[in-house]
mmCIF file of the N, C-alpha and C atoms, coordinates in Angstrom:
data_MODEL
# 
_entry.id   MODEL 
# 
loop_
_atom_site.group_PDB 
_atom_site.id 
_atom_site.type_symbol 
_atom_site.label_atom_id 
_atom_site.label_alt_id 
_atom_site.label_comp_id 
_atom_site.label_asym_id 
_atom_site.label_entity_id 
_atom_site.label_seq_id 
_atom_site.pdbx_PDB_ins_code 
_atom_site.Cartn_x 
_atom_site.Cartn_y 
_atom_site.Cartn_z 
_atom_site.occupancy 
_atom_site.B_iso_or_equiv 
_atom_site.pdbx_formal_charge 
_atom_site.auth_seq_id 
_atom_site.auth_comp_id 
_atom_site.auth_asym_id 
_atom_site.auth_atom_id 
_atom_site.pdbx_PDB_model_num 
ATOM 1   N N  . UNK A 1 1  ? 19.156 -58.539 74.391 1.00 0.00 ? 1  UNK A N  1 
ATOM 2   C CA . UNK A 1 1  ? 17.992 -59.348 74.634 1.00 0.00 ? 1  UNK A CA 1 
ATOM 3   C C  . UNK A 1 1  ? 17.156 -59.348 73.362 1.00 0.00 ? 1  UNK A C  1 
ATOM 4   N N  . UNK A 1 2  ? 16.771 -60.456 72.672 1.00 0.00 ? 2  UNK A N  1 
ATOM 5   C CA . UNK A 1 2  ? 15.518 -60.719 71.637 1.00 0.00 ? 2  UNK A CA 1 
ATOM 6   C C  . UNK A 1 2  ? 14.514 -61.093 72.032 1.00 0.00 ? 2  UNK A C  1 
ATOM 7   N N  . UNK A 1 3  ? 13.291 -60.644 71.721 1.00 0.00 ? 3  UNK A N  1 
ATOM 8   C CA . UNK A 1 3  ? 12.084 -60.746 71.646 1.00 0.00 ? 3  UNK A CA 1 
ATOM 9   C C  . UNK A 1 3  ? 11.468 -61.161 70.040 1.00 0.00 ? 3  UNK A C  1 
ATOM 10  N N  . UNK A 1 4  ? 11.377 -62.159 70.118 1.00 0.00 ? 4  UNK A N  1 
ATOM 11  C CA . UNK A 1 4  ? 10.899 -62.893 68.211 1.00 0.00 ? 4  UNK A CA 1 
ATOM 12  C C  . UNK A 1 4  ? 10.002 -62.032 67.941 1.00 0.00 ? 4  UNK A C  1 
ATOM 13  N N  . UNK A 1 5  ? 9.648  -61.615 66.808 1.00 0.00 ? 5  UNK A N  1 
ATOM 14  C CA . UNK A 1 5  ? 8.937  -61.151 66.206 1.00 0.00 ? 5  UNK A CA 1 
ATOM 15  C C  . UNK A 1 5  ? 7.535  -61.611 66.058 1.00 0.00 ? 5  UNK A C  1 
ATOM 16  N N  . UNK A 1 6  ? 6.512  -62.014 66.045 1.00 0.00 ? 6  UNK A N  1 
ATOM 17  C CA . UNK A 1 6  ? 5.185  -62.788 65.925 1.00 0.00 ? 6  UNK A CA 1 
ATOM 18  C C  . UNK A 1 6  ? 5.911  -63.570 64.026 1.00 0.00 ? 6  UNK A C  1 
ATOM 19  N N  . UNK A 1 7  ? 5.876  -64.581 64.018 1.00 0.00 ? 7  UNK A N  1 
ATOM 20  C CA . UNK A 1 7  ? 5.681  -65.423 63.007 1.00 0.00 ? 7  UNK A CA 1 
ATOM 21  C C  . UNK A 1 7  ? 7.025  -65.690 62.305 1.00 0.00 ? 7  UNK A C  1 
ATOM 22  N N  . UNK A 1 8  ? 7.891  -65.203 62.859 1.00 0.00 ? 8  UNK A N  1 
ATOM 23  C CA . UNK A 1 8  ? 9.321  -65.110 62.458 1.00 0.00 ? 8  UNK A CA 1 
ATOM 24  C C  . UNK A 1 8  ? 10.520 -66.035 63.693 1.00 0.00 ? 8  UNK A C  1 
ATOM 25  N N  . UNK A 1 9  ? 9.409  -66.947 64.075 1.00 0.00 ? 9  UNK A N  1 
ATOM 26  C CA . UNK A 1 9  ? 10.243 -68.188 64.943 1.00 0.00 ? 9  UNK A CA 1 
ATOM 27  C C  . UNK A 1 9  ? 11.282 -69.060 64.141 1.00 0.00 ? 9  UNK A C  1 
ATOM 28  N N  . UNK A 1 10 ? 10.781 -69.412 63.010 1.00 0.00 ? 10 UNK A N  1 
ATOM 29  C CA . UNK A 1 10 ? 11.540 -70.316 62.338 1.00 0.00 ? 10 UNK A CA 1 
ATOM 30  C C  . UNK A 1 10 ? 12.932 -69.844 61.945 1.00 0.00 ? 10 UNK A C  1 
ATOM 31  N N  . UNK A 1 11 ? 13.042 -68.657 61.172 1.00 0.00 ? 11 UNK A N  1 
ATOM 32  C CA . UNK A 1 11 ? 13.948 -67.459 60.898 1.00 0.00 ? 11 UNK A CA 1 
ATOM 33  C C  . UNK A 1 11 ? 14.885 -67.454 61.614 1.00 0.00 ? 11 UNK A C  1 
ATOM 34  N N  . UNK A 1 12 ? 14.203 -66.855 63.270 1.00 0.00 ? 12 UNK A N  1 
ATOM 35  C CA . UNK A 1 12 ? 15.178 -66.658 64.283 1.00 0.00 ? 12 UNK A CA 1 
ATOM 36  C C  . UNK A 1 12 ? 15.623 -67.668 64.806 1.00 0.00 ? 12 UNK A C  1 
ATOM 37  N N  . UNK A 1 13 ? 15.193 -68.467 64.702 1.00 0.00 ? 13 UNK A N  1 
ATOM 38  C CA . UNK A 1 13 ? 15.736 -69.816 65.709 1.00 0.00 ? 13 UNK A CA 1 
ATOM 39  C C  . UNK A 1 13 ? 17.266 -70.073 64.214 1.00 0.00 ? 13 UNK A C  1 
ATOM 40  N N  . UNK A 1 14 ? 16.692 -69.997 63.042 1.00 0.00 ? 14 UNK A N  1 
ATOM 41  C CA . UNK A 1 14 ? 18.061 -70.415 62.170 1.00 0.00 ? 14 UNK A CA 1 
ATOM 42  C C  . UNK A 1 14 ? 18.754 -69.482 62.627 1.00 0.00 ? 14 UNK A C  1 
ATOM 43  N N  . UNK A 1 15 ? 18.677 -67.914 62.558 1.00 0.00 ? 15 UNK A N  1 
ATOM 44  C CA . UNK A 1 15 ? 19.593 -67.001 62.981 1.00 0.00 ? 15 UNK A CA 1 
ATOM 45  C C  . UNK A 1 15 ? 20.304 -66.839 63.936 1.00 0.00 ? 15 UNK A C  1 
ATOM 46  N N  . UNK A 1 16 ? 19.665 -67.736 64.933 1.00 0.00 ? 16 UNK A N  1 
ATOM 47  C CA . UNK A 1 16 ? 20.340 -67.758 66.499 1.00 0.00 ? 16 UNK A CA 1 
ATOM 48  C C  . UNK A 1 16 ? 21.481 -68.591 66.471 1.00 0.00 ? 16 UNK A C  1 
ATOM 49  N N  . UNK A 1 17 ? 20.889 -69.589 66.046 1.00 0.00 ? 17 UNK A N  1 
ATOM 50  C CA . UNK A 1 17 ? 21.926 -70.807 65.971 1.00 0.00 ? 17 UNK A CA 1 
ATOM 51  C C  . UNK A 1 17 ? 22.962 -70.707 64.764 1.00 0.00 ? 17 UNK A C  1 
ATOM 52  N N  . UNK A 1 18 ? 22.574 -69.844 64.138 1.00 0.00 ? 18 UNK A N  1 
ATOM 53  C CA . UNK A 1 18 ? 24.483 -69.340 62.894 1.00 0.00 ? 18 UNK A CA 1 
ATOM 54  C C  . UNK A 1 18 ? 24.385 -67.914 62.578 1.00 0.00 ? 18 UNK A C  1 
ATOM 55  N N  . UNK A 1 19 ? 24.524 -66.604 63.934 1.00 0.00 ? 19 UNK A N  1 
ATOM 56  C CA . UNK A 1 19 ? 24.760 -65.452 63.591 1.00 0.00 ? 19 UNK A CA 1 
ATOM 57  C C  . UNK A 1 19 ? 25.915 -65.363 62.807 1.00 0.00 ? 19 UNK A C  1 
ATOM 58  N N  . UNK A 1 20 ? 26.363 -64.412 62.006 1.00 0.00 ? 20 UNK A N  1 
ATOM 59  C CA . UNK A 1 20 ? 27.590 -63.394 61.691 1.00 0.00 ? 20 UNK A CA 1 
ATOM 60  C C  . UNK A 1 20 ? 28.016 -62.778 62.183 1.00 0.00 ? 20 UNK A C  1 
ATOM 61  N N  . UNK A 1 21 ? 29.211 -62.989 62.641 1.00 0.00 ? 21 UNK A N  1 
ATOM 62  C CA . UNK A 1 21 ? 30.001 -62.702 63.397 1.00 0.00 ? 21 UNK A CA 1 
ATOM 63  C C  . UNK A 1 21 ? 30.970 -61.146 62.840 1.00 0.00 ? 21 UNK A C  1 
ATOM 64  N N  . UNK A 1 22 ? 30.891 -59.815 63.429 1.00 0.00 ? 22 UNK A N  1 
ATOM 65  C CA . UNK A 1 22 ? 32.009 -59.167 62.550 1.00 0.00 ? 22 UNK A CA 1 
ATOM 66  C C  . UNK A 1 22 ? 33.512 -59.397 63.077 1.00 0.00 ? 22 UNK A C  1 
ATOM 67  N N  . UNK A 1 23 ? 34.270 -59.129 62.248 1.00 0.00 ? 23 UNK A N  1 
ATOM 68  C CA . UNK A 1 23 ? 35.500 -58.929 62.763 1.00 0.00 ? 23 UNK A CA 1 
ATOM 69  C C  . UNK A 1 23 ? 35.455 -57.926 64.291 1.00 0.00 ? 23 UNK A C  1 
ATOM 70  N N  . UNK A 1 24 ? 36.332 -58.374 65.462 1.00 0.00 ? 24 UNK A N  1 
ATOM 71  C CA . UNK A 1 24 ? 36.696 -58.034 66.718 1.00 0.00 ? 24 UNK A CA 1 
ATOM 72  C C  . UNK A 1 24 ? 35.492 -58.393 67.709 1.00 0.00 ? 24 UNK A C  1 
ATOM 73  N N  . UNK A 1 25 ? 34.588 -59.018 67.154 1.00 0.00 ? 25 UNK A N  1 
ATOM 74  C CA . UNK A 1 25 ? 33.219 -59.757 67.786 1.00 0.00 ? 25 UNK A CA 1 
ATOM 75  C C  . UNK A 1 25 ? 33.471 -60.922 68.899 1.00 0.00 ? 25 UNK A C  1 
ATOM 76  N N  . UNK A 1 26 ? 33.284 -60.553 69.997 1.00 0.00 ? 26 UNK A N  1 
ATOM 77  C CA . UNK A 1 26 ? 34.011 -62.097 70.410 1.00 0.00 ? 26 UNK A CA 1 
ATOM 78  C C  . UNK A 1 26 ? 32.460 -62.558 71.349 1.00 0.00 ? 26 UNK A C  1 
ATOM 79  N N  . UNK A 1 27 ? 31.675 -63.775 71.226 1.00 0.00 ? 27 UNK A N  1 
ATOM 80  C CA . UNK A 1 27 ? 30.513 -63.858 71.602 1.00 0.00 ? 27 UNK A CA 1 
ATOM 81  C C  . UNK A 1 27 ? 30.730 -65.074 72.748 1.00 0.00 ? 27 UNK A C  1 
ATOM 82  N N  . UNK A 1 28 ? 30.355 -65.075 73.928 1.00 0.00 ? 28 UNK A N  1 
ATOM 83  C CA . UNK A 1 28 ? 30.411 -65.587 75.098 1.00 0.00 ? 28 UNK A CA 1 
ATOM 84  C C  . UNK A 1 28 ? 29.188 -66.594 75.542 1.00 0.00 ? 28 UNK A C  1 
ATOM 85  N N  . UNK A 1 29 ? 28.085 -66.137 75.009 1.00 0.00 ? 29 UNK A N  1 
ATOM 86  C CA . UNK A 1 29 ? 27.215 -66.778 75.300 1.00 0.00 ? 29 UNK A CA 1 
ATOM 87  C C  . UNK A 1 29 ? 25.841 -65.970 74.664 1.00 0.00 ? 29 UNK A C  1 
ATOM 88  N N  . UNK A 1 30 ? 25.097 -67.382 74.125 1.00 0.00 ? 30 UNK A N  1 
ATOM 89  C CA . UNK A 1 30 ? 23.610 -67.183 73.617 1.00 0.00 ? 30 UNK A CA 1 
ATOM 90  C C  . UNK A 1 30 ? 22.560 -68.276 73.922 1.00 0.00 ? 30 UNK A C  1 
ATOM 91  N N  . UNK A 1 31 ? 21.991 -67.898 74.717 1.00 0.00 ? 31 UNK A N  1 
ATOM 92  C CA . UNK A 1 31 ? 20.865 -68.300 75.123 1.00 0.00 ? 31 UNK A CA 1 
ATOM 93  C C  . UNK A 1 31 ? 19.449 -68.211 75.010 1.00 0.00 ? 31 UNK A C  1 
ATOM 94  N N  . UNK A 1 32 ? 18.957 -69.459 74.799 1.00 0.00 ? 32 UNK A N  1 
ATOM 95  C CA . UNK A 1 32 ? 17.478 -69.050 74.580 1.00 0.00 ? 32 UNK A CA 1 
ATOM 96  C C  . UNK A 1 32 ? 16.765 -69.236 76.077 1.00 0.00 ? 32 UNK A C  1 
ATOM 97  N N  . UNK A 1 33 ? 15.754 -68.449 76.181 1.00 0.00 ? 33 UNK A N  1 
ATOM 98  C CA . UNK A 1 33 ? 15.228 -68.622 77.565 1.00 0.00 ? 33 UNK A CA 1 
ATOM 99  C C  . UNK A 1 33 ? 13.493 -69.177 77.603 1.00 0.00 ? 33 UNK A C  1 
ATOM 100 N N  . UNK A 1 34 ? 13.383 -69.205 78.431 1.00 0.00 ? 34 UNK A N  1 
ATOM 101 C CA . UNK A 1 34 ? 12.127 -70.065 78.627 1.00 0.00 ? 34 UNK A CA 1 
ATOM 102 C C  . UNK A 1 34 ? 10.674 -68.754 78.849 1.00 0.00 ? 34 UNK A C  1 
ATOM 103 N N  . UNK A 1 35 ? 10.719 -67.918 78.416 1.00 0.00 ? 35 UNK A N  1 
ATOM 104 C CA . UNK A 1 35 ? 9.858  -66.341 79.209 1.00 0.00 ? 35 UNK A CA 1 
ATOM 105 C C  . UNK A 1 35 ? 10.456 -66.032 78.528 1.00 0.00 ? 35 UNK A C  1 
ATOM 106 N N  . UNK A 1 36 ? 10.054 -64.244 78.264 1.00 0.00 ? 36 UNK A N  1 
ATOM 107 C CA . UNK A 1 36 ? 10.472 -63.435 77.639 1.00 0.00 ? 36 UNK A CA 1 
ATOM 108 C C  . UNK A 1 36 ? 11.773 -62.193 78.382 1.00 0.00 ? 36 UNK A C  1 
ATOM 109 N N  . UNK A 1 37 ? 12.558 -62.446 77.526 1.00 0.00 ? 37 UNK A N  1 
ATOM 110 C CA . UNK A 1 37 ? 12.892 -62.206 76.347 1.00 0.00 ? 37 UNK A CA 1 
ATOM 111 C C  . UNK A 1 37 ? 12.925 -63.491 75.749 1.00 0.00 ? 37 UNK A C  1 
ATOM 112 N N  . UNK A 1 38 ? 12.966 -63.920 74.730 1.00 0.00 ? 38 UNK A N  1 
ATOM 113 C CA . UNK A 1 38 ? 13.315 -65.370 74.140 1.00 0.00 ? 38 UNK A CA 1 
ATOM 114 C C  . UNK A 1 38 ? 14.502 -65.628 73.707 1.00 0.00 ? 38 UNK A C  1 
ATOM 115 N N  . UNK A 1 39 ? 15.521 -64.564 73.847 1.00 0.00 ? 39 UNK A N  1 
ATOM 116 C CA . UNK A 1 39 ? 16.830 -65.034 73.602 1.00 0.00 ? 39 UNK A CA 1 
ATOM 117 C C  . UNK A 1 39 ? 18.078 -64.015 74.430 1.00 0.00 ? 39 UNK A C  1 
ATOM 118 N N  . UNK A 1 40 ? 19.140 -64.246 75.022 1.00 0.00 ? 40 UNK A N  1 
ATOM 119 C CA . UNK A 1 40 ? 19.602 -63.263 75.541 1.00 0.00 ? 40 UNK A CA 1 
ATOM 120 C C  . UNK A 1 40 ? 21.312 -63.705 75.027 1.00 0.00 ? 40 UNK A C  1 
ATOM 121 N N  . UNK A 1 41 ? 21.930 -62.278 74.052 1.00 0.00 ? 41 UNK A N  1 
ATOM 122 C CA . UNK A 1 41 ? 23.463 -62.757 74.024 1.00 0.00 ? 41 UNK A CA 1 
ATOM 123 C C  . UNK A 1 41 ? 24.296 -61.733 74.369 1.00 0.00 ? 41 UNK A C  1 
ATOM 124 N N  . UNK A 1 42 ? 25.326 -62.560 74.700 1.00 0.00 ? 42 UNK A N  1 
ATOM 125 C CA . UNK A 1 42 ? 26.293 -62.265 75.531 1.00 0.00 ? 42 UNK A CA 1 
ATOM 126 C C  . UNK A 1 42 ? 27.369 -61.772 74.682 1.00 0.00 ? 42 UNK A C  1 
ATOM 127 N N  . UNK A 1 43 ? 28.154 -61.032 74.178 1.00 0.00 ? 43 UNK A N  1 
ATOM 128 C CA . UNK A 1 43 ? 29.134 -60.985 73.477 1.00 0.00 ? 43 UNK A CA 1 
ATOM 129 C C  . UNK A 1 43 ? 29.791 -59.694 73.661 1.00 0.00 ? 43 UNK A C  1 
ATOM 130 N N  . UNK A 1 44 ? 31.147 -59.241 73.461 1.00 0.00 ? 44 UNK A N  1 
ATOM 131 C CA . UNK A 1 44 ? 32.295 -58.501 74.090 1.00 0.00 ? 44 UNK A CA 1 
ATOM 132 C C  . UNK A 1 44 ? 32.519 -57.781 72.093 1.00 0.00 ? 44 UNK A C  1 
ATOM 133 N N  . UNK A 1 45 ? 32.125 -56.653 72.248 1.00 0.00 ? 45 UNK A N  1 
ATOM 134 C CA . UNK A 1 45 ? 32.923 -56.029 70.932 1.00 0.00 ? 45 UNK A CA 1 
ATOM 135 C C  . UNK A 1 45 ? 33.883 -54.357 71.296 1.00 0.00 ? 45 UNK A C  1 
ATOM 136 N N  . UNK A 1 46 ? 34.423 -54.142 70.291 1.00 0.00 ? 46 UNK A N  1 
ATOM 137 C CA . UNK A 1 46 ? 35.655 -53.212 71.129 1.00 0.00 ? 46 UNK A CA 1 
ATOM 138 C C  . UNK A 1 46 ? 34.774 -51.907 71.127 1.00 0.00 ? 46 UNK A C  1 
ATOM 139 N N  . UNK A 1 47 ? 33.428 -51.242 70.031 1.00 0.00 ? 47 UNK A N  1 
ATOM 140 C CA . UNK A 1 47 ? 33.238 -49.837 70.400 1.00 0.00 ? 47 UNK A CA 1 
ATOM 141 C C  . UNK A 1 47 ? 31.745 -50.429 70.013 1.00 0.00 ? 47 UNK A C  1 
ATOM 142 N N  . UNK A 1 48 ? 31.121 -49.221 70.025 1.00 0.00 ? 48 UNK A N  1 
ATOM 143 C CA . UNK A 1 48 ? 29.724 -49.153 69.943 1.00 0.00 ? 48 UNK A CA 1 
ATOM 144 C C  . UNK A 1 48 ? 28.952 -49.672 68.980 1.00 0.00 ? 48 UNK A C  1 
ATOM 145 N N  . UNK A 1 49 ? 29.844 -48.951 68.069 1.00 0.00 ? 49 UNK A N  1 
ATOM 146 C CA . UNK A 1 49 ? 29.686 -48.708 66.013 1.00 0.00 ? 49 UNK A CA 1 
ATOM 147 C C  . UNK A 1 49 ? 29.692 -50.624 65.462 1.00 0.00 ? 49 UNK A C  1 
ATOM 148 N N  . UNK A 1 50 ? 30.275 -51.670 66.401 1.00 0.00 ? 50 UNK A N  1 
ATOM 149 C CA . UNK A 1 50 ? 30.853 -53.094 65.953 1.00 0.00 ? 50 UNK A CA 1 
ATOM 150 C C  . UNK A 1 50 ? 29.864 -53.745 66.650 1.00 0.00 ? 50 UNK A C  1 
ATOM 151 N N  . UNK A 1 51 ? 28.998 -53.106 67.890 1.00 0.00 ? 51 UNK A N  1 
ATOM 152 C CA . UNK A 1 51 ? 28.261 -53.500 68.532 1.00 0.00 ? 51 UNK A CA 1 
ATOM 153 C C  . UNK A 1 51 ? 27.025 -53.753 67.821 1.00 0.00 ? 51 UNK A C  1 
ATOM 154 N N  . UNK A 1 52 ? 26.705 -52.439 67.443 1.00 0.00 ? 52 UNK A N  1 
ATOM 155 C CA . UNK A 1 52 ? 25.364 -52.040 66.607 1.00 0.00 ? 52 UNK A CA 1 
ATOM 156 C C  . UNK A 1 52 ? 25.537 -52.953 65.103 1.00 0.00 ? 52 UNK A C  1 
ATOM 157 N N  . UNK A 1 53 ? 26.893 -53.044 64.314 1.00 0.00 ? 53 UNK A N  1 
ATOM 158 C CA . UNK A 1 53 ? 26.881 -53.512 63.372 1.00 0.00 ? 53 UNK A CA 1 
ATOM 159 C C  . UNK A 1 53 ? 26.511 -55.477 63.261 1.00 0.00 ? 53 UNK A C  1 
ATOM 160 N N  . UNK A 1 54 ? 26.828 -55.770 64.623 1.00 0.00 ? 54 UNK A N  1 
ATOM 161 C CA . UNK A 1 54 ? 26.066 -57.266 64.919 1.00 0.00 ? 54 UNK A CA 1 
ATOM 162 C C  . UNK A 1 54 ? 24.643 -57.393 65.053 1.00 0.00 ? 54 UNK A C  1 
ATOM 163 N N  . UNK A 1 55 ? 24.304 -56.602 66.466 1.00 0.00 ? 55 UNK A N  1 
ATOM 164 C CA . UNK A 1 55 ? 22.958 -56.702 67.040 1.00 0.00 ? 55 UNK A CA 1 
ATOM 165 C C  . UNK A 1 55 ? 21.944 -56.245 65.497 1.00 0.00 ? 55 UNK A C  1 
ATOM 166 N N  . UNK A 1 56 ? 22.684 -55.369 64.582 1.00 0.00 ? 56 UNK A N  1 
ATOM 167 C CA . UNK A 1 56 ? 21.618 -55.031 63.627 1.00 0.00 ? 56 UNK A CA 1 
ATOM 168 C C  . UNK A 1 56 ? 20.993 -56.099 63.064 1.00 0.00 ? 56 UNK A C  1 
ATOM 169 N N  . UNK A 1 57 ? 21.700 -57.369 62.832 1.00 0.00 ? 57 UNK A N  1 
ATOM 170 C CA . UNK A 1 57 ? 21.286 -58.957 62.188 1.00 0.00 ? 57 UNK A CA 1 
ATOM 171 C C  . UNK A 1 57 ? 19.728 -59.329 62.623 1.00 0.00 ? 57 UNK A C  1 
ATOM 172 N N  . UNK A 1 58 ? 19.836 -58.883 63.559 1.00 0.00 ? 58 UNK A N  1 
ATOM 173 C CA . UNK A 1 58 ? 18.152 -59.640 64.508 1.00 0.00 ? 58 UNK A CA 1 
ATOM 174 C C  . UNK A 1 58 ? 17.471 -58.286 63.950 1.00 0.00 ? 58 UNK A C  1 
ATOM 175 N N  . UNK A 1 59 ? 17.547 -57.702 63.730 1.00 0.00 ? 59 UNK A N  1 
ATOM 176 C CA . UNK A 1 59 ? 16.367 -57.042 64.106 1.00 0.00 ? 59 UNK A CA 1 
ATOM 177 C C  . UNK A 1 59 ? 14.804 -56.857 62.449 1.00 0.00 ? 59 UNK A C  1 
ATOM 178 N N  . UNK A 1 60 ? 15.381 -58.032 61.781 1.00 0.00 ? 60 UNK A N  1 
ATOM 179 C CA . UNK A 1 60 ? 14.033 -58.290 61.056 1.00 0.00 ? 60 UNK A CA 1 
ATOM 180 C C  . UNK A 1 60 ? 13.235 -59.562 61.619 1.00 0.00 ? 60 UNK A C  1 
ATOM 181 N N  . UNK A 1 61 ? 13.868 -59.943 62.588 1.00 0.00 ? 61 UNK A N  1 
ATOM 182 C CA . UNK A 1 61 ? 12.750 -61.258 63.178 1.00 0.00 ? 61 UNK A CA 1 
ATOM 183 C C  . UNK A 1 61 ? 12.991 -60.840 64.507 1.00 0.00 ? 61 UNK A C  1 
ATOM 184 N N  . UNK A 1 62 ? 13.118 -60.071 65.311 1.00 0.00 ? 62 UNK A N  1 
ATOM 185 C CA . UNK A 1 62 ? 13.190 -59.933 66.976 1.00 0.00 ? 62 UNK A CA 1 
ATOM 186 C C  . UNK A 1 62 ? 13.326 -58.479 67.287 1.00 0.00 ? 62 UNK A C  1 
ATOM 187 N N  . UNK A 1 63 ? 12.766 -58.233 68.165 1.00 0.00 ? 63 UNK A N  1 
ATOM 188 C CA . UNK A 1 63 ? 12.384 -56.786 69.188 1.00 0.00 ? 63 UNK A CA 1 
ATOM 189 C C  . UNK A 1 63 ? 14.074 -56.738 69.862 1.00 0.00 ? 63 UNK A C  1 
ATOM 190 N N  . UNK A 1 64 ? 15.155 -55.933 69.544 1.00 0.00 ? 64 UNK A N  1 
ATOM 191 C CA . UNK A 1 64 ? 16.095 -55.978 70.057 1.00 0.00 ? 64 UNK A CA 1 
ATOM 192 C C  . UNK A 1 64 ? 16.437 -54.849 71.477 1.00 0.00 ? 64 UNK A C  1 
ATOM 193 N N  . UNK A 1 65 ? 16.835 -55.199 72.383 1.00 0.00 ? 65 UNK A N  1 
ATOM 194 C CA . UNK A 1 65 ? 17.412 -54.450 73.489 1.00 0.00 ? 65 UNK A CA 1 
ATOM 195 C C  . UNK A 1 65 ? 18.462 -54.576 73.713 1.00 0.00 ? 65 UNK A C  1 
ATOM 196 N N  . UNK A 1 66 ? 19.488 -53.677 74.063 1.00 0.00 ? 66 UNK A N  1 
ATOM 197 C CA . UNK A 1 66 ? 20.931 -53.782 74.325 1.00 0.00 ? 66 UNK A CA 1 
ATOM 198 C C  . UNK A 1 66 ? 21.278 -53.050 75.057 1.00 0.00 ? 66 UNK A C  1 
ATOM 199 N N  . UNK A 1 67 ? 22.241 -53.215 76.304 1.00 0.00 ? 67 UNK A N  1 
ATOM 200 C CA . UNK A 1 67 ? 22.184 -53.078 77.497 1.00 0.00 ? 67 UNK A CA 1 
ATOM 201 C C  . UNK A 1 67 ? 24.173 -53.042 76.981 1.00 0.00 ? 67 UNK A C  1 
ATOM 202 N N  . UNK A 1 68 ? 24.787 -52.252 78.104 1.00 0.00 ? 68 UNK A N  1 
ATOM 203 C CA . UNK A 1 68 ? 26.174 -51.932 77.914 1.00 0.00 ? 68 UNK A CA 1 
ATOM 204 C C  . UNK A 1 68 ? 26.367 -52.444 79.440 1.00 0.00 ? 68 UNK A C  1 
ATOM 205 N N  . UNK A 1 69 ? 27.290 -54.023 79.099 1.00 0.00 ? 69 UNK A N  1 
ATOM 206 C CA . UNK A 1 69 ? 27.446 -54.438 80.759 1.00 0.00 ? 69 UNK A CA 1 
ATOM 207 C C  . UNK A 1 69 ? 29.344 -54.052 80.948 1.00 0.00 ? 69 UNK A C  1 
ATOM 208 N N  . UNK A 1 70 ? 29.871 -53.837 82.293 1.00 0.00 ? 70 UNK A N  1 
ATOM 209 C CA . UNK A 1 70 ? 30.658 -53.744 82.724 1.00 0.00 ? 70 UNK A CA 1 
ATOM 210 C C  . UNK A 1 70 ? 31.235 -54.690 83.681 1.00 0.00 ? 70 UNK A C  1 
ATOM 211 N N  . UNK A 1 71 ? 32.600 -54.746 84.082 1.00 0.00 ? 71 UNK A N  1 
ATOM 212 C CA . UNK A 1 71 ? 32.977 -55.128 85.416 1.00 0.00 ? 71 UNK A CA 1 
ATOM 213 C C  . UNK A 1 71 ? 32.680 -54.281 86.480 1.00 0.00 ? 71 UNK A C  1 
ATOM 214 N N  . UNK A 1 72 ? 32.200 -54.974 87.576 1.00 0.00 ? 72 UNK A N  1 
ATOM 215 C CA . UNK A 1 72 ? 31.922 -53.624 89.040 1.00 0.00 ? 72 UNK A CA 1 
ATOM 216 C C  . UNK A 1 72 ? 33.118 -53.297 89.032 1.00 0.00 ? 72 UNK A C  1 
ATOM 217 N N  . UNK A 1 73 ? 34.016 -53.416 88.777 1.00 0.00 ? 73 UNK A N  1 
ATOM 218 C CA . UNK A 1 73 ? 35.241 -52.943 89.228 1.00 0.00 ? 73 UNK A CA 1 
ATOM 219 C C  . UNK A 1 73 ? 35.193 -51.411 88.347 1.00 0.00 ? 73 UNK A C  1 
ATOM 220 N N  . UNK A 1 74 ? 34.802 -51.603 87.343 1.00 0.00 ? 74 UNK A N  1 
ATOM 221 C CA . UNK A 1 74 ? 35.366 -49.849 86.759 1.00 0.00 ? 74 UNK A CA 1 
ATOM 222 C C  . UNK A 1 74 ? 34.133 -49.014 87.021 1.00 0.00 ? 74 UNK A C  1 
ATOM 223 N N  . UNK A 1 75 ? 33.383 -49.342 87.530 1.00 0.00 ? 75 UNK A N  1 
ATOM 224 C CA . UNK A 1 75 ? 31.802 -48.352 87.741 1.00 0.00 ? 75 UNK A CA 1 
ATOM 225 C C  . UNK A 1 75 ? 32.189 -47.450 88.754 1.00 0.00 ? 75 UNK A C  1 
ATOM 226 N N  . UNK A 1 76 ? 31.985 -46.411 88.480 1.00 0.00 ? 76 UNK A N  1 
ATOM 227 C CA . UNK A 1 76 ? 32.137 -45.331 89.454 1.00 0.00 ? 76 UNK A CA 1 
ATOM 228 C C  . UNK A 1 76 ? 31.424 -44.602 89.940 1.00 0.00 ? 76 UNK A C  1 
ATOM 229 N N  . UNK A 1 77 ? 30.906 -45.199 91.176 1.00 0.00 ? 77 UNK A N  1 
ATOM 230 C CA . UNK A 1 77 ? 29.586 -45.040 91.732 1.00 0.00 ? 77 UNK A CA 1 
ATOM 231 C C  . UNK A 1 77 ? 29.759 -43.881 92.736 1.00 0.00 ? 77 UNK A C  1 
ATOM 232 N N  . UNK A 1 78 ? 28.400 -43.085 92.722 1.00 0.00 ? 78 UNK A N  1 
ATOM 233 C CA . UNK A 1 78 ? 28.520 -41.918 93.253 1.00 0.00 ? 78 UNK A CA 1 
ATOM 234 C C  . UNK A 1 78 ? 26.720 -41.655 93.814 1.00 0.00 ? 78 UNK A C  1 
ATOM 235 N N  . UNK A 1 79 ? 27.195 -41.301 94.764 1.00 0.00 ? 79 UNK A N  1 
ATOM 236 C CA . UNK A 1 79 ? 26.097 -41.649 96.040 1.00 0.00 ? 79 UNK A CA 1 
ATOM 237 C C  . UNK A 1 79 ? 25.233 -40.138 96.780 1.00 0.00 ? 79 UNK A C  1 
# 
């Protein structure tokens, strides 16, 4: 999830629309939203280290959050 930075709209909006991609990056979806957060993306990388080495791009124009999503299927829920 991005949160723009105060005055760094112009920036991010170029950045949104032509991130860098690393090698094994595979990106699904990016969206800008209407409320905050102001941008939310979607993308599949194989470890943590490839994760962090993308999401690091935003973070001189946007407040970054990153969230580790799964299939319900492998969650192993315990009650």
């Amino acid at each position: 999830m991005l949160k723009v930075l105060p005055g760094q709209l112009e920036e991010a909006t170029r950045l949104f629309k032509h991130p860098k991609l690393p090698n094994n990056v595979m990106l699904h979806e990016f969206l800008g939203l209407l409320g905050k957060p102001d941008a939310i993306v979607i993308f599949e990388a194989p470890d943590a280290a490839t994760a962090a080495d993308f999401m690091v791009q935003f973070g001189r124009v946007a407040e970054t959050t990153t969230s580790l999503a799964l299939p319900i299927e492998e969650f192993k829920w315990t009650w």
